[in-house]
N, C-alpha and C positions, 0 to 999 in steps of 0.2 A: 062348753068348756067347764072345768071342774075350779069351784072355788075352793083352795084352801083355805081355813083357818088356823092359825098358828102363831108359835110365840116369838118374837124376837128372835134377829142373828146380831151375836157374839159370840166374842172372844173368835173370831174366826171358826165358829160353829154356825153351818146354814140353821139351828135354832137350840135354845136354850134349854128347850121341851126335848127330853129323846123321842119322845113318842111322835110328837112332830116333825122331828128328824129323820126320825126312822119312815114314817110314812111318806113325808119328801120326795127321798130315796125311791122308794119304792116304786111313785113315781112316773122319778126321771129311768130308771130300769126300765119301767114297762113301756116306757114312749108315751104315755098319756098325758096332752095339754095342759095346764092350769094356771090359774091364778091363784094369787094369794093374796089375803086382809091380815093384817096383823091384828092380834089379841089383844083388847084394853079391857077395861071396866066395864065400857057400854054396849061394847058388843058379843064379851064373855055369854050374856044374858042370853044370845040367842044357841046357846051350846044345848046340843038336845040332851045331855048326857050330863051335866054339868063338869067337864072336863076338856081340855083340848087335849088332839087337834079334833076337827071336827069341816065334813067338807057341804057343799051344796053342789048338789050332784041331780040334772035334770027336774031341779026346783025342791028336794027333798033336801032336809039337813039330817043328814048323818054323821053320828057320833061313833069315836073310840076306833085305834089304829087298827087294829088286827080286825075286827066287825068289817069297817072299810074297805082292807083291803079285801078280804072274803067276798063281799058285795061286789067289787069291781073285777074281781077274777070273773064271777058269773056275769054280770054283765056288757064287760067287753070282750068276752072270752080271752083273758092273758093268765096263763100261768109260769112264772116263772120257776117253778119247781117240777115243770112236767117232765125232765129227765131223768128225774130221781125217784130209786127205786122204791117200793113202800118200808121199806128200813129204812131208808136216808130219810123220809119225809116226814117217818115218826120219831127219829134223831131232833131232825131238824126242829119240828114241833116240841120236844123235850126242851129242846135249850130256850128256846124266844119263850117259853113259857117262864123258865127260870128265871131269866132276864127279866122279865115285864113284871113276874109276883114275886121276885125277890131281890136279885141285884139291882134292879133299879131303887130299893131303899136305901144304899146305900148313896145314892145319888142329896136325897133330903139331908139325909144326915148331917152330912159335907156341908150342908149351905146353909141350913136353920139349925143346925144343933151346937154346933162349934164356932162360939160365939164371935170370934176373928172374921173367921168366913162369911158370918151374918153381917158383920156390920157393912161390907163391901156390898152384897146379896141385895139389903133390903132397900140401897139407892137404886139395884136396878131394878129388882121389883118395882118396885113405886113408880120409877120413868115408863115399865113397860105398861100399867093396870093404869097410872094415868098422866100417859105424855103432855096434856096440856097444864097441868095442874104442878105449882112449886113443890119445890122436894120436901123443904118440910110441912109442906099440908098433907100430904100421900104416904108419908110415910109410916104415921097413926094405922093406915089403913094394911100395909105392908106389917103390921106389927102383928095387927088381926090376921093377917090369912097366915103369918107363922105358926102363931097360934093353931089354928085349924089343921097346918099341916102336920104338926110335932102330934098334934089329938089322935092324927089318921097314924103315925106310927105307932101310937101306945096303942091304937086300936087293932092293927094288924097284928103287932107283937112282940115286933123286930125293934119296934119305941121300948122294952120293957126289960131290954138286955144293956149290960152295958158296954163302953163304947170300946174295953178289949174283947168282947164277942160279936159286937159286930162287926168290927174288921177281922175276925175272926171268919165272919158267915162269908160275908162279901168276898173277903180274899180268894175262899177255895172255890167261888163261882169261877174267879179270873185265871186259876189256874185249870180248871176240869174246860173250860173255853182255850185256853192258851194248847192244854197238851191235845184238846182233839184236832186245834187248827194245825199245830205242828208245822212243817214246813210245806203246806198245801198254799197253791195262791188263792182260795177263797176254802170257805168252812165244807163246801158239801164238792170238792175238785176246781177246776180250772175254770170254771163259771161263774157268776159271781148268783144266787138265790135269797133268796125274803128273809135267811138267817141272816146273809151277810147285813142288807139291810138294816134291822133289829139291832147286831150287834154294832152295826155303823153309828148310831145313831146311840146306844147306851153310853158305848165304852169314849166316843167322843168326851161326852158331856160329863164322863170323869176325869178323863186326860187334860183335854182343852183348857176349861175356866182354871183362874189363877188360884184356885184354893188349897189349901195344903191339907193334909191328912196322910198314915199310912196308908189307906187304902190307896190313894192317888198315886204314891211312891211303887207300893206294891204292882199296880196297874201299869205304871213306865218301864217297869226292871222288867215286863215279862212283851221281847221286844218284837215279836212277831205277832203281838195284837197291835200294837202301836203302827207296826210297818200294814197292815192290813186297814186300817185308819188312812193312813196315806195315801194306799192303794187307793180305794173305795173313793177317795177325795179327787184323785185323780181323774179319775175314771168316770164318776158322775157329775162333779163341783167345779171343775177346771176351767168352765169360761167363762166364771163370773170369783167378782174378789169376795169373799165370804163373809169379809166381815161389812158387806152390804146387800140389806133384802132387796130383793128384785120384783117389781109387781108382776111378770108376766114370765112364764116358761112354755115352751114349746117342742 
């Protein structure tokens, strides 16, 4: 069985990571067993990539969502995109890339940059990196890894604009997503594929958590991503209550 690693469920999001999320998904799509460890402090360290999620898969730990799933296509032979033609697949490949190197910054943004958002953020940070430990001793620590994160946005680049171009950037991701889904029930037709996943798992962890920003507003008003959010929830999430992890899937 495949162990996942992964970040906490909130806000009624199976995790707080999209990329976690997204890989979930992916998954419970494909029918493949797993378990799942939640993410602290002390077990971060065994992250081979230093990042989650990150699975142990036949005694190996591998790191990083998209890598993973590539691996588990070839080794259990599931493809969930084998109907799609190689235009859809280099569509499909276009946008989860967008998503993962870009719209997904607007994700930090939201949470370590705008100070309101932070200060709710960095209790749960600190409960997630380290549930045994009081809020205010962990939180010191929670202050360090904002730090590091706000570093990786000046580092990317998208830290170095300001906060009307980044909702600026973001936005037109959620609309070039919103008008290709249109009124389709999933991104590539009537099945749901590895975009749907991706964007299951981003556009959640903008809508869901209680943070406010334009971008989040932006992201509600455009309402056939939202309704594909439900979908998707339906359809894979439905028989467990969300806003509780569950050790075992099957």
């Amino acid at each position: 069985m495949i162990t996942l690693y992964t970040a906490l469920s909130l806000c009624g999001l199976p995790s707080i990571s999209p990329a976690c999320m997204e890989l979930e998904t992916w998954l419970r799509m494909a029918k493949l067993p797993y378990k799942m460890v939640m993410i602290t402090a002390d077990n971060f360290k065994l992250a081979p990539k230093g990042k989650v999620p990150f699975i142990d898969y036949q005694g190996k730990l591998v790191g990083d969502a998209a890598l993973i799933i590539e691996m588990l296509k070839q080794k259990e032979a599931i493809n969930l995109d084998d109907g799609l033609t190689p235009v859809e697949r280099s569509i499909s490949l276009a946008f989860r890339r967008t998503i993962k190197e870009n719209t997904f910054w607007g994700i930090p943004y939201i949470r370590y940059n705008i100070e309101k958002n932070w200060q709710h953020f960095r209790a749960v940070l600190a409960q997630a990196l380290f549930p045994e430990t009081p809020i205010e001793s962990s939180e010191p620590f929670a202050e360090e890894f904002r730090k590091t994160v706000l570093s990786q946005m000046h580092g990317h680049g998208i830290g170095r604009h300001s906060s009307e171009e980044i909702i600026q950037i973001i936005c037109a991701d959620f609309q070039a997503l919103s008008d290709f889904l249109a009124h389709k029930l999933f991104f590539m037709g009537e099945q749901a594929t590895t975009l749907d996943a991706t964007v299951y798992g981003y556009i959640g962890n903008f809508i869901k958590p209680p943070y406010s920003s334009p971008i989040v507003d932006y992201a509600l008003q455009r309402a056939n991503l939202c309704d594909h959010y439900e979908r998707m929830t339906q359809k894979f999430f439905s028989e467990r209550s969300l806003n509780q992890s569950i050790p075992v899937h099957s």
